[in-house]
N, C-alpha and C positions, 0 to 999 in steps of 0.2 A: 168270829166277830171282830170288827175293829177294835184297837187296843185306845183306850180312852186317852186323852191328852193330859199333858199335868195341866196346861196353862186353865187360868182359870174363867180367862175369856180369848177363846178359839177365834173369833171374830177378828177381834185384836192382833193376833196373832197373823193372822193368813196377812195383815196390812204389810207385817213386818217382811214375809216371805214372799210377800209380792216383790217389793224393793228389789230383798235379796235374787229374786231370780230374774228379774228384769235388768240387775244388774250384770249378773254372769250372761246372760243372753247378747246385752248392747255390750258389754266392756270386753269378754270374753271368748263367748261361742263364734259369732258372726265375722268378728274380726279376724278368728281363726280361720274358721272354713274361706271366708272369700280368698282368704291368703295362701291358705295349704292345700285346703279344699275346691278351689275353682281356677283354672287355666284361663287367664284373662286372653291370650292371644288367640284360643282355639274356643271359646262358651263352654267349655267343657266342665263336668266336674266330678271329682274322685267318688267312686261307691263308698270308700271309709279310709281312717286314717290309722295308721299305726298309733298305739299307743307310746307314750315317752317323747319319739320322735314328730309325732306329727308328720309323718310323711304319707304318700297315697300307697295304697297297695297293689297286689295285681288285681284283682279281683275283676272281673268282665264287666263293661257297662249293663245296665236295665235299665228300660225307658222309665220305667216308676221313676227312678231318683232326679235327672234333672226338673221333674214338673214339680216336685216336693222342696227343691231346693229353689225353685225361685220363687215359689211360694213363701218360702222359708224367710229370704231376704226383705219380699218385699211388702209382709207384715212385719221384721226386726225393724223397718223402716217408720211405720206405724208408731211400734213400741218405742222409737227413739235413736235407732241404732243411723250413722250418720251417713256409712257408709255410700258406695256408689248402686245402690237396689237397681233402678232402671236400668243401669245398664247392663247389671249382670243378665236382667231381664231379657234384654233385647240382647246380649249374644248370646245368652243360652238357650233362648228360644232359637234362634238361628242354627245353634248346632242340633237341639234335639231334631228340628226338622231333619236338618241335613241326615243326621243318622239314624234316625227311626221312621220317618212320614211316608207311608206309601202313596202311592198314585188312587186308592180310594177315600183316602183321609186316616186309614188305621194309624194306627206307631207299633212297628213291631221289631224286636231284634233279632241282628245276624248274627246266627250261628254257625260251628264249626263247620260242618258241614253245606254250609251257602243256604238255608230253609231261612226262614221267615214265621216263625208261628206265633198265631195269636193269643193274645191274654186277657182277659176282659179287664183285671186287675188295672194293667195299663192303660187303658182306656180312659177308665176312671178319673186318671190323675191327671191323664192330660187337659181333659174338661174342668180340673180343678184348677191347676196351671191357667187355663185361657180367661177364666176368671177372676183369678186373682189380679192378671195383668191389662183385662179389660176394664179394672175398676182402680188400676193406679201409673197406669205406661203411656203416655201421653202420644200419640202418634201412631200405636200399634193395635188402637180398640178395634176399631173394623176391621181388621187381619183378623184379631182371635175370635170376635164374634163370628166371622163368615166361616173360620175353623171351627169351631165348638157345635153351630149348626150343622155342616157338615157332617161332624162324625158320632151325634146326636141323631140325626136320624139314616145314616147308615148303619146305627144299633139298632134304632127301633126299626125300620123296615128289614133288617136281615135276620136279629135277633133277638127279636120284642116276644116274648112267652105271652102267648093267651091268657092264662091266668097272674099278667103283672111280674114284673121283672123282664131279665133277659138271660138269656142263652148262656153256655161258653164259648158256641161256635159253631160252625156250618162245614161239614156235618156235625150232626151234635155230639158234645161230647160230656159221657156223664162221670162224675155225680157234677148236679149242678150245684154254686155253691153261693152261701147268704154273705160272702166279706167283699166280692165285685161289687155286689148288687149296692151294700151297704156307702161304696165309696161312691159308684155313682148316685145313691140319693144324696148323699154328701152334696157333690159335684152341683147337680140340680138344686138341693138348696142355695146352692151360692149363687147359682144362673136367675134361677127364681128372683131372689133376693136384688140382684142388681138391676136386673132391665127389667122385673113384672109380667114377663112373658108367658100367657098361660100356656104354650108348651111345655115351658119348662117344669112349672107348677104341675102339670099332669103327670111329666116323667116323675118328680117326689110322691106324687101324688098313688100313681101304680105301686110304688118299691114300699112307701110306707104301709098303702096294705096288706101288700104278700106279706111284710114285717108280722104285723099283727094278726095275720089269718094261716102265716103256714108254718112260717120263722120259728116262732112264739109259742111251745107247748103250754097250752091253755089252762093245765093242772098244773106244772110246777112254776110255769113263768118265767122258764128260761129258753132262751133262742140256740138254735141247733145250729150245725156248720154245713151238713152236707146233707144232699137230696137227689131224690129220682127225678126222672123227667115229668112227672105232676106235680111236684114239691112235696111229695109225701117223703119223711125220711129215710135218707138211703139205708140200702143194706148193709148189715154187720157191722163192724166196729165204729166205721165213719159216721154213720148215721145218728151213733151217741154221743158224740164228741160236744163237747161246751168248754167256749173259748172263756173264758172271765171278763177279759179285756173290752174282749166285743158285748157285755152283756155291758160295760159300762159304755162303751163308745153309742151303741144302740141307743141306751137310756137317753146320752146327751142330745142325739138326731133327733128322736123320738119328740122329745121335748122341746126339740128347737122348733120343728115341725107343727108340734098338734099348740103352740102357741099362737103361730100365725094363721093354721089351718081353724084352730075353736074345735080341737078333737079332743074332747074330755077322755076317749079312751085310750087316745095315743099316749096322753099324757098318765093315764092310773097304768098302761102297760110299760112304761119305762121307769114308773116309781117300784113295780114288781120285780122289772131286771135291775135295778140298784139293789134290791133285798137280796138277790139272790146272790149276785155277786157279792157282796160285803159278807152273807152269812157263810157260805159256802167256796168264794175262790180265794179268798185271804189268807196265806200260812200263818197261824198264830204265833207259830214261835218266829220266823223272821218278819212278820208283821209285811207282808207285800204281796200283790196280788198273782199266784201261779200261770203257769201259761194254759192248764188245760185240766176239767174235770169231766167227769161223766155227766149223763142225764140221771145217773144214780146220787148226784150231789157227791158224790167222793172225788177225792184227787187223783189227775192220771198222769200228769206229767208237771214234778213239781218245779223244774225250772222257773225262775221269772224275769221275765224282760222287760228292758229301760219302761219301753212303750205301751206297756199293762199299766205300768203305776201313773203314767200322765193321763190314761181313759178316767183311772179311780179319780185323779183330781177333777178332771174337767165333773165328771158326772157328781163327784161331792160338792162343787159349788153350785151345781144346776139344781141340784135336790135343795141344797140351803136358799136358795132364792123362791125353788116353790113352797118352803115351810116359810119363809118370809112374808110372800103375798099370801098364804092363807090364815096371817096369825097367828101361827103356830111356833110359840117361841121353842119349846122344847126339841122339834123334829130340829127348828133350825138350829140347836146350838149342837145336835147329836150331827148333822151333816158338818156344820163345819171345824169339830173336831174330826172329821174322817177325811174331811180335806187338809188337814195339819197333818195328821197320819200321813197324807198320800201325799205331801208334797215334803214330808221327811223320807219317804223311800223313794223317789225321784231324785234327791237332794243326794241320799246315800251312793248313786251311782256315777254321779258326777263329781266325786271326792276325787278326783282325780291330775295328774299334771303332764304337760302344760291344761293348766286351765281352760275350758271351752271343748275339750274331750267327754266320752263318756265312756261306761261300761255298757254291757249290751243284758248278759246274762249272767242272774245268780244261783249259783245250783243249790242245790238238796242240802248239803251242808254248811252254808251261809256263805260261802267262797265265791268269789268273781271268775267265771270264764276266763281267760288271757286271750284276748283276740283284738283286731283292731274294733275300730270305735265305727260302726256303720252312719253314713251320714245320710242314711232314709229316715234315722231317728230325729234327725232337728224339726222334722216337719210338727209329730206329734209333740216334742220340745215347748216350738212356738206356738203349736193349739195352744197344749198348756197354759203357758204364759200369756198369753193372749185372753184368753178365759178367767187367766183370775186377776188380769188389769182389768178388766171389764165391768168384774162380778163386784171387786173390792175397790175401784177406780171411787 
């Protein structure tokens, strides 16, 4: 279970940790990354930074990380941060094209070997990317909308599953899995969201039902990670897998979703994956949320990373806002003591210098990994923060 807060009004509190992490975001993180972290003459930008140094590493590009990093910028933008967002916008879309954009609209990368293989993963975030810059890049909106259309329905015509969701690929490859699918409902909320377009609304609209009809084991109320090609769970070990992180990420979609959608069950199945996650993926003694238990509710891999503990906040302020509108003083003061919890163990990983770094992973015995500081994490960072200027604005 969550560990109770001392403060004696939680509420109060989160206003304080707003500040403070809007502050490390505008003063610190962003000012870093564009600086350390982004090649202004090439749009390019480092996978992570070394720790101390602040320098890039080797580490090989993934299309994932530029679409999260100019997201990243230009909501810091939003929050305050002053720097130059459009523009990083506009070269880093420039280069992810250059180095990822195929001739049917995928993004995919080159590897050693000269292949090109697909990842639904990435998919996902480039549609999230085209969004984000369709709704704040002044001159680039019909570019990324004719892109995001594009490779919108070269999913759904190549890899659209009969029963809701999609693919990994053509030919298929199994198991298929609920964290693509996840980021493209993401993705489509946001499409949704900004132009009203009912395709878009129908692709949220498919992914949030396989959510609650395949995802979503109906007795224990937690969301599985891997599947066959019916979405029945995969065989053997994969098939039991429960991420924590995702059960809070899901909760927050869920809810963002069955708000606009008027789905009273989307909404009662993402107040069950909050339960689940709090009672179940939380280490009581380090107090932060594991990367992975079974469908047996036990622990399998206690690791925990940066980006587990920012799903706990975002979905601890979503739960406090639905015990808010239903009256319910008690739930709300219990959710947002677990968002004080969850933005003290987000807060624990960024202890770090230079300032604007993070940790990634804390192991089994409370110890920090040594590795550099992955800058795919600013993305969930800025949800974060973004979410509780919102919730607490």
């Amino acid at each position: 279970m969550v560990r109770a807060t001392r403060s004696e009004d939680p509420a109060s509190e989160l206003m304080v940790v707003r500040e403070r992490l809007k502050n490390w975001l505008v003063r610190d993180a962003l000012p870093l990354w564009a600086r350390a972290g982004y090649d202004e003459a090439s749009g390019r930008f480092a996978e992570s930074l070394t720790l101390e140094t602040a320098q890039p590493s080797s580490a090989p590009a993934r299309p994932r990380v530029p679409p999260r990093q100019i997201y990243s910028f230009i909501e810091g933008a939003r929050l305050g941060w002053p720097g130059p967002a459009a523009d990083i916008a506009r070269r880093g879309l420039a280069a992810f094209h250059e180095d990822f954009l195929q001739a049917d609209g995928s993004l995919r990368p080159r590897t050693a070997d000269g292949s090109r293989p697909f990842d639904l993963y990435d998919q996902a975030f480039a549609l999230f990317a085209y969004a984000s810059i369709a709704g704040a890049v002044a001159g680039l909106r019909e570019q990324v909308v004719a892109d995001a259309r594009r490779l919108r329905d070269l999913l759904v015509e190549t890899l659209g599953h009969p029963d809701g969701g999609f693919e990994e690929d053509v030919p298929r490859r199994l198991p298929l899995r609920a964290n693509p699918n996840m980021h493209l409902f993401e993705a489509a909320l946001a499409w949704a969201h900004l132009s009203g377009s009912p395709r878009w609304g129908e692709m949220a609209r498919s992914i949030a039902d396989l959510a609650l009809h395949r995802f979503i084991d109906p007795d224990l109320g937690v969301l599985r990670e891997y599947f066959d090609g019916d979405w029945s769970p995969a065989a053997g070990e994969a098939g039991h897998k429960v991420d924590p992180g995702h059960l809070f990420e899901w909760c927050w979609l869920l809810t963002t979703w069955g708000r606009r959608a008027g789905r009273e069950d989307a909404l009662a199945a993402a107040a069950r994956l909050y339960a689940a996650g709090t009672r179940h993926g939380i280490c009581p003694d380090r107090g932060v949320v594991m990367l992975e238990i079974g469908d047996d509710l036990t622990p399998r891999e206690p690791v925990a990373r940066l980006w587990s503990q920012t799903e706990w906040l975002k979905a601890s302020l979503v739960m406090m806002e639905e015990a808010r509108e239903a009256g319910d003083a008690a739930r709300e003061r219990e959710a947002a003591a677990a968002a004080v919890a969850a933005a003290a163990a987000v807060e624990r990983y960024l202890d770090v210098q230079p300032r604007g770094l993070w940790r990634d992973r804390l192991a089994a015995d409370g110890r920090f990994i040594e590795e550099p500081a992955p800058a795919s994490s600013l993305y969930h960072l800025v949800c974060a923060i973004a979410e509780l200027n919102r919730v607490c604005g």
